[in-house]
C-alpha positions as CSV (number, residue, x, y, z in Angstrom):
1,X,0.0,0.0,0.0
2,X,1.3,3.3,-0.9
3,X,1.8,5.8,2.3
4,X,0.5,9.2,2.3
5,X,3.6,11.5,2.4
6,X,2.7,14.3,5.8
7,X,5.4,16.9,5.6
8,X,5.5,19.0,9.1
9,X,7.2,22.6,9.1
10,X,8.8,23.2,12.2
11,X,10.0,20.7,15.0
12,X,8.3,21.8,18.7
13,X,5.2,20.8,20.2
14,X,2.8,20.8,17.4
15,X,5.6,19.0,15.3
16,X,6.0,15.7,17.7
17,X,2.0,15.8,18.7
18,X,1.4,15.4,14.9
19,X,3.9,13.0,14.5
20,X,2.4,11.1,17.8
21,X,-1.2,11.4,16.8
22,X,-0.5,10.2,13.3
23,X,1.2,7.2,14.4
24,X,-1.5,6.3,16.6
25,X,-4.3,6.8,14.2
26,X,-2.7,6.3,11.0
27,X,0.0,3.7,11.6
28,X,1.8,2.5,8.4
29,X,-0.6,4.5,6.1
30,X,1.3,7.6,6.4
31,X,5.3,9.0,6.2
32,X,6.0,11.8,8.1
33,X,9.1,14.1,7.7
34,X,9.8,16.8,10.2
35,X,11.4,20.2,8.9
36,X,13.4,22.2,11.4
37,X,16.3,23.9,11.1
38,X,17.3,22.9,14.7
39,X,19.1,19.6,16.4
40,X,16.9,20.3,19.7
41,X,13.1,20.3,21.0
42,X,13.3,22.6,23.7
43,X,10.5,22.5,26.0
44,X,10.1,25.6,27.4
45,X,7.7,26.1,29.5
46,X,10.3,25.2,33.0
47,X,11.8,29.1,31.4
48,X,9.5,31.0,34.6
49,X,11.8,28.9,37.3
50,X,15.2,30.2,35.8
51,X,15.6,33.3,37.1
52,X,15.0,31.7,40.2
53,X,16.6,28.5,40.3
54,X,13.5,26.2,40.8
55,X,14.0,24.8,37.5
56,X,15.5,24.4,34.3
57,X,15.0,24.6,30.3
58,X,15.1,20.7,28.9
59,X,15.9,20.1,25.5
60,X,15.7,17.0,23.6
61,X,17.6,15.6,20.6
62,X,14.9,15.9,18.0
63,X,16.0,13.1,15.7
64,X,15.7,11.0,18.5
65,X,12.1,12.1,19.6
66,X,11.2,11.8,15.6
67,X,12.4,8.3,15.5
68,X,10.5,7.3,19.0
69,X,7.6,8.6,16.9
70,X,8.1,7.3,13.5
71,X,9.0,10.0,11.6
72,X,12.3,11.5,10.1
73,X,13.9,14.6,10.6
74,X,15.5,17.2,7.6
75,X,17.7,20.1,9.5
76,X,16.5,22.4,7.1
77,X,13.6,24.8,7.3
78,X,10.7,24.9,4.5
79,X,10.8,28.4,3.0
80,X,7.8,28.3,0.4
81,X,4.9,25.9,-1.0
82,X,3.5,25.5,-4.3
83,X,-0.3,24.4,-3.0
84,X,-1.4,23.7,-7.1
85,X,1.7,21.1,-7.4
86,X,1.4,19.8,-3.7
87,X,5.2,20.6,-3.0
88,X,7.6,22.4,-0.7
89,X,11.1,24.1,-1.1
90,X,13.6,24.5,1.8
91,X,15.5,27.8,2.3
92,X,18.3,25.3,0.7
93,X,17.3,24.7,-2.0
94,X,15.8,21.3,-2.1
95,X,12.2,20.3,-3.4
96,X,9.4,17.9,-1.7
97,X,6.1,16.5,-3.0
98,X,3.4,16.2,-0.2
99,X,-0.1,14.6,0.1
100,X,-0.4,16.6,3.6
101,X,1.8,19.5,5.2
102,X,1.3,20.8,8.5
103,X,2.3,24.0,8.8
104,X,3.8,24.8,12.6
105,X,6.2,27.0,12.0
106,X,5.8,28.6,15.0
107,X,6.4,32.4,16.4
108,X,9.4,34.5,16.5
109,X,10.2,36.5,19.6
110,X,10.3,40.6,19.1
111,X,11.5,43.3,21.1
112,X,8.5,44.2,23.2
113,X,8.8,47.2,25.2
114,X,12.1,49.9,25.0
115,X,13.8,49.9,28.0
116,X,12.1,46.9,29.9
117,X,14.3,43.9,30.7
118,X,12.7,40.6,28.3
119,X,11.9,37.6,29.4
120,X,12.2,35.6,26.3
121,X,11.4,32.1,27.8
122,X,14.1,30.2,26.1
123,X,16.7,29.6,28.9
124,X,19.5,31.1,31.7
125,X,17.3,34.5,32.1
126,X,20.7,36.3,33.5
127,X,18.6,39.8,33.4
128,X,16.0,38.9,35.3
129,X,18.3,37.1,37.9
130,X,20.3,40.2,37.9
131,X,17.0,42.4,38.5
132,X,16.3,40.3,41.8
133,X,19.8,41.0,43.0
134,X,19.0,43.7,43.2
135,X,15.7,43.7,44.9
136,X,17.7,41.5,47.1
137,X,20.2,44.5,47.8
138,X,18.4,46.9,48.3
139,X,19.4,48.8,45.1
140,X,16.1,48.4,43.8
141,X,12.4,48.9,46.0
142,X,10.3,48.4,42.9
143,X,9.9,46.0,39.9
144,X,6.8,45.7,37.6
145,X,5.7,42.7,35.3
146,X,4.1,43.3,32.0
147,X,3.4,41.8,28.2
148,X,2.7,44.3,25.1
149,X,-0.4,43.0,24.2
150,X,-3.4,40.0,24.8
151,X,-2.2,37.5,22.3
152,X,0.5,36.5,24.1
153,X,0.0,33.5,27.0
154,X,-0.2,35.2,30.0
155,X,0.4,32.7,32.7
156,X,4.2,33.2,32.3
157,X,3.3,36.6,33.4
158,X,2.2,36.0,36.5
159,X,4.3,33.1,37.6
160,X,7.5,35.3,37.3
161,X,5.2,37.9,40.2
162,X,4.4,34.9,42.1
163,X,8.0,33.5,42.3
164,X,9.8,36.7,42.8
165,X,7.0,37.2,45.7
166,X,8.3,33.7,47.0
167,X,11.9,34.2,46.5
168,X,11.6,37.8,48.5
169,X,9.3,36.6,51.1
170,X,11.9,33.4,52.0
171,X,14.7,35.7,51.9
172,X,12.7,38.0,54.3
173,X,13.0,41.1,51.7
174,X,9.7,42.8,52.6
175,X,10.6,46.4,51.5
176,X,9.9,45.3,47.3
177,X,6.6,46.2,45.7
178,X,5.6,43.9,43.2
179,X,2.9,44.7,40.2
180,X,1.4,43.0,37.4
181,X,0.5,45.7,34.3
182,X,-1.5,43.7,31.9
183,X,-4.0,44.6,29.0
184,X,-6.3,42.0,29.7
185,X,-9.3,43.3,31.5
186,X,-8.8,40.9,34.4
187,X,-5.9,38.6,35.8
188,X,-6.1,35.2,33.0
189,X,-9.3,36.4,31.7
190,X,-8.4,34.2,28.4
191,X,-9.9,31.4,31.3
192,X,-13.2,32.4,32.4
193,X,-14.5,34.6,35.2
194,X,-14.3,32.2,38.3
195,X,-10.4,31.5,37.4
196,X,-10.0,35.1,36.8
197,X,-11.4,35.6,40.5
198,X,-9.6,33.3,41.9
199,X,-6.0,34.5,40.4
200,X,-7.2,38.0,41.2
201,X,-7.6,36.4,45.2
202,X,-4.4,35.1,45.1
203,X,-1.8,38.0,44.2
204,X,-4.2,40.1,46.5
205,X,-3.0,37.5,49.3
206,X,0.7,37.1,48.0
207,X,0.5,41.6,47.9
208,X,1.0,41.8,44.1
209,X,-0.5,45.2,43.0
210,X,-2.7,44.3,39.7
211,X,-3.3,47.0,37.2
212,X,-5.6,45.9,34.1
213,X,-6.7,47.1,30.9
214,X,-3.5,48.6,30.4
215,X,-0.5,48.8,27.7
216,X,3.2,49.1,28.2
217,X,4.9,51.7,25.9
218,X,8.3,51.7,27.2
219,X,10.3,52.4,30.8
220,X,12.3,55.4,30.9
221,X,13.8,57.4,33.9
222,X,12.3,55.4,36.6
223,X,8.3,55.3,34.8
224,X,6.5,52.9,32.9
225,X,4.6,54.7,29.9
226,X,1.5,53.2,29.5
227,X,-1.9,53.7,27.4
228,X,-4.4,54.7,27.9
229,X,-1.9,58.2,28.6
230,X,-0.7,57.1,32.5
231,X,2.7,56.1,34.4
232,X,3.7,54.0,36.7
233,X,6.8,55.0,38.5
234,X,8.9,51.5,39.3
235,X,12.7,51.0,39.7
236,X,13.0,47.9,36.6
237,X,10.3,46.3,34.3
238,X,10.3,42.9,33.1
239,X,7.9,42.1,30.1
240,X,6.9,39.1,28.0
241,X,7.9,39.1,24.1
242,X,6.0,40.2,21.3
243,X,4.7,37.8,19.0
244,X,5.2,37.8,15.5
245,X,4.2,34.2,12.9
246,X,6.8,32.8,11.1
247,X,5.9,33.6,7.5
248,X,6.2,31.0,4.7
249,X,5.8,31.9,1.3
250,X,2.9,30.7,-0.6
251,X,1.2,30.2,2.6
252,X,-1.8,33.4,3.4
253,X,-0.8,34.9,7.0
254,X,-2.1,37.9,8.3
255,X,-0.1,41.3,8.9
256,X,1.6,40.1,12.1
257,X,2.7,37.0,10.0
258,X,-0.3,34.4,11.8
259,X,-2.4,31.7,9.5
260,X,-6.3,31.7,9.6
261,X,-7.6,28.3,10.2
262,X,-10.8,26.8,10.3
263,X,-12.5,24.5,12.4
264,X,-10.3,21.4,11.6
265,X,-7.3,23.5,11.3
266,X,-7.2,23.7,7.8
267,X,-5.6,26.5,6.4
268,X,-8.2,28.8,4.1
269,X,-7.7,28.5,0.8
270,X,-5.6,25.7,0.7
271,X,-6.6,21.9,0.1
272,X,-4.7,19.8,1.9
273,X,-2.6,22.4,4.8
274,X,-3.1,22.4,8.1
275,X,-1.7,24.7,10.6
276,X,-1.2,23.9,14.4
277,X,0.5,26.0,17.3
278,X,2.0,29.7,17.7
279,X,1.8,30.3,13.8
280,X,-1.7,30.2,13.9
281,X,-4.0,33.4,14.0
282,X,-5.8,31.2,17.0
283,X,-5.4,34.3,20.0
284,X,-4.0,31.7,22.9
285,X,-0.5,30.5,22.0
286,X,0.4,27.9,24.5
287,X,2.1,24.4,23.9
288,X,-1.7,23.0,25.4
289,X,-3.8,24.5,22.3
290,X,-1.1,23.3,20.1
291,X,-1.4,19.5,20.7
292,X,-5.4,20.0,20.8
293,X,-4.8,21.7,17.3
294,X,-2.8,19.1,16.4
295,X,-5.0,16.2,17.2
296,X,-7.4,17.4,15.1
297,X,-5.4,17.6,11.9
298,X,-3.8,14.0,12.7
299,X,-7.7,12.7,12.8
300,X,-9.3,14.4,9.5
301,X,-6.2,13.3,7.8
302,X,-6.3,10.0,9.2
303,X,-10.4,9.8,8.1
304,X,-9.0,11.2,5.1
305,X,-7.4,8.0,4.7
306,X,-10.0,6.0,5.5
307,X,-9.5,5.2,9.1
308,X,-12.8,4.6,10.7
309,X,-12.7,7.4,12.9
310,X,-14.6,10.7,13.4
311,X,-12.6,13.5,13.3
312,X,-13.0,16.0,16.3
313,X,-13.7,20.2,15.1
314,X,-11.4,22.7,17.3
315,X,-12.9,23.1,20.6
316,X,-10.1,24.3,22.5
317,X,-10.1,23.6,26.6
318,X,-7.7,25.3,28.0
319,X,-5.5,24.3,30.5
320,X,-2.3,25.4,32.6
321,X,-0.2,24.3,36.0
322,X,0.6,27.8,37.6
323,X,3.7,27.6,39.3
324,X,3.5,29.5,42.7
325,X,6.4,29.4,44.7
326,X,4.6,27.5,46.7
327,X,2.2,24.4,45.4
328,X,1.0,24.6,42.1
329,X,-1.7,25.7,41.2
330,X,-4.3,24.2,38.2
331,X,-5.8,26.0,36.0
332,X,-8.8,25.0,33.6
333,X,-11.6,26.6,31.3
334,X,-13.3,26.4,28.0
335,X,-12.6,29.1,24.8
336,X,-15.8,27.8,23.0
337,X,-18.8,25.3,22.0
338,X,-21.0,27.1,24.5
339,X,-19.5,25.6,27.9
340,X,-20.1,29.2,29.6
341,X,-18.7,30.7,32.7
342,X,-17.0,27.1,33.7
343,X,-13.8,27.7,34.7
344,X,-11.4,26.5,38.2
345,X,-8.4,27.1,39.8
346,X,-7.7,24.0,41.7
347,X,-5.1,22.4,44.3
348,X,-5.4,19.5,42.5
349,X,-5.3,18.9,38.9
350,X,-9.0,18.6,37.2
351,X,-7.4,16.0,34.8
352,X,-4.6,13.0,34.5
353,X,-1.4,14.3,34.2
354,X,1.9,13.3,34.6
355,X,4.7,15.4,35.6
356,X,4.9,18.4,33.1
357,X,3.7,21.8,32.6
358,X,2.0,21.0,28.6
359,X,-1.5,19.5,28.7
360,X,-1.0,16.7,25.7
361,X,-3.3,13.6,24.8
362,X,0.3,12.4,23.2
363,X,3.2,14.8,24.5
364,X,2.8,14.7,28.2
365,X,3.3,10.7,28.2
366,X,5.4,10.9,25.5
367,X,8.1,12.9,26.8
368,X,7.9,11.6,30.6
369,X,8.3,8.2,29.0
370,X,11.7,9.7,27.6
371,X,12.9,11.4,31.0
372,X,12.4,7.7,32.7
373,X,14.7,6.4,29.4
374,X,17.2,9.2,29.5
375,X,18.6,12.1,31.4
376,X,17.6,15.3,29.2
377,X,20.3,18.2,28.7
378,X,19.1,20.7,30.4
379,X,20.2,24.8,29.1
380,X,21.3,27.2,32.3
381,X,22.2,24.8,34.5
């Protein structure tokens, strides 16, 4: 039987969920081939404990994790698509017939606000370790924690407050004001009003000053510019990145470089691409949405195929494990298909899990099951 050839742009969480799902579903009626331009699968979302020691970024050999999943790896990157001839060309030159591609390309990381230190959320954070030095000295009586705009994932956000808070508090540093500037309208809004609550409950109890519905603009002589027209005068910012899609010619994105999808996470106007993770125009980006995104493409192509299955349409539940300082926290509410206000924040985890901070029918066993078989590298440590 000739296998369908599934050609996946990019090699992080979407990438290896794909791959997972395919294999599960599809089995021998598919070959996949992973495009990244990168030897490593970082996972990234142990970045928040850097600064303060409580934990490090992992990074897996990505050949390795293809192979545990059936697939096979090209270190090059996929730089444009002919949709009408159902091919691909790599930035190096090389050409690739495809009966599926998966575009999950990803985001790139910008320069978010002038003057604010970044936490980019890749590894070894030595600015924001050097910030609570500081605090720790007594040069600094002051920081704020902010994020340029609503499409990026939030929960980073307030896990850098909470375990600064921590850090202070165990140090017995008790002169530091601590505050969160956000544009959403209320803390995790993107989860539903009772989470929202509850987070709002929790930095009140921890003394984390919250101010909402507000934009950074930059930091400058001791004041955080902010619209609507305001300041807040703080000794050091820290923000979150701006988000910008990684483009690929041939494929539609919108002006900040993101892919429209549709319900099954097919890209518009294209038979036969799918897009899955941070490159989509989808307004949460967080490894969690991507596997869900994900699964879906691996089941329409795999009824596609003629798997007796019926394939699942996006209806994204979001879920994340807010680190605290303390015990984690669990986070959990619905984005669509008329589930309403239900939403938690929880001692205990509303669903299995293993050990992990991504929510994955695939990657969260997946990867555990490679920490038991091998020690990963970890970066900053």
């Amino acid at each position: 039987m000739m296998k369908s050839r599934v050609l996946i742009a990019g090699g992080g969480v979407a990438s290896i969920e794909t791959a997972l799902a395919l294999r599960d579903l599809a089995g021998d009626r598919v070959e996949v081939e992973i495009f990244s331009p990168s030897r490593d699968f970082v996972y990234r979302p142990y970045a928040v404990g850097e600064p303060y020691d409580t934990a490090h970024v992992a990074r897996y050999d990505l050949e390795d994790l293809a192979a545990r999943c059936g697939a096979k790896v090209h270190l090059d990157s996929i730089g444009s698509v002919d949709a009408g001839a159902q091919a691909v060309a790599t930035h190096d030159g090389e050409k690739f017939s495809y009966d599926y591609l998966v575009v999950a390309s990803g985001a790139q990381l910008l320069w978010p606000v002038p003057g604010a230190i970044t936490f980019w959320g890749i590894a070894d954070e030595l600015d924001v370790r050097k910030v609570m030095g500081r605090l720790h000295s007594g040069e600094l009586h002051s920081l704020a924690f902010t994020m340029p705009g609503v499409e990026s994932w939030a929960l980073p956000l307030y896990e850098l407050a909470l375990l600064a808070e921590s850090e202070l508090a165990k140090a017995g540093t008790d002169d530091v004001t601590l505050t969160v500037v956000t544009p959403e309208d209320s803390p995790l809004q993107i989860f539903g009003r009772r989470a929202s609550e509850l987070m709002g409950a929790l930095l009140e109890e921890r003394g984390i000053e919250v101010v909402s519905g507000t934009h950074p603009v930059r930091f400058e002589n001791g004041q955080l510019i902010t619209v609507p027209e305001g300041h807040l005068d703080v000794d050091a910012v820290v923000s979150l990145p701006k988000l910008e899609g990684r483009r690929i010619r041939g494929i539609l994105h919108d002006p900040d470089g993101f892919v429209q999808i549709d319900d099954r996470c097919r890209v518009l106007k294209r038979d036969r691409i799918f897009a899955a993770g941070d490159v989509t125009s989808f307004p949460v980006k967080q490894g969690g949405i991507a596997t869900q995104q994900a699964d879906v493409i691996a089941e329409t192509i795999a009824a596609e195929l003629g798997i007796d299955i019926e394939p699942q349409s996006f209806d994204p539940i979001l879920r994340g494990v807010l680190w605290t300082g303390e015990e984690p926290r669990y986070l959990q509410g619905w984005l669509g298909g008329g589930h309403g206000e239900t939403s938690s924040l929880t001692a205990e985890p509303p669903w299995k899990t293993s050990d992990g901070k991504i929510v994955g029918r695939y990657l969260t066993d997946f990867i555990a099951e490679v920490d038991r078989s091998q020690t990963p590298q970890v970066i900053g440590s």
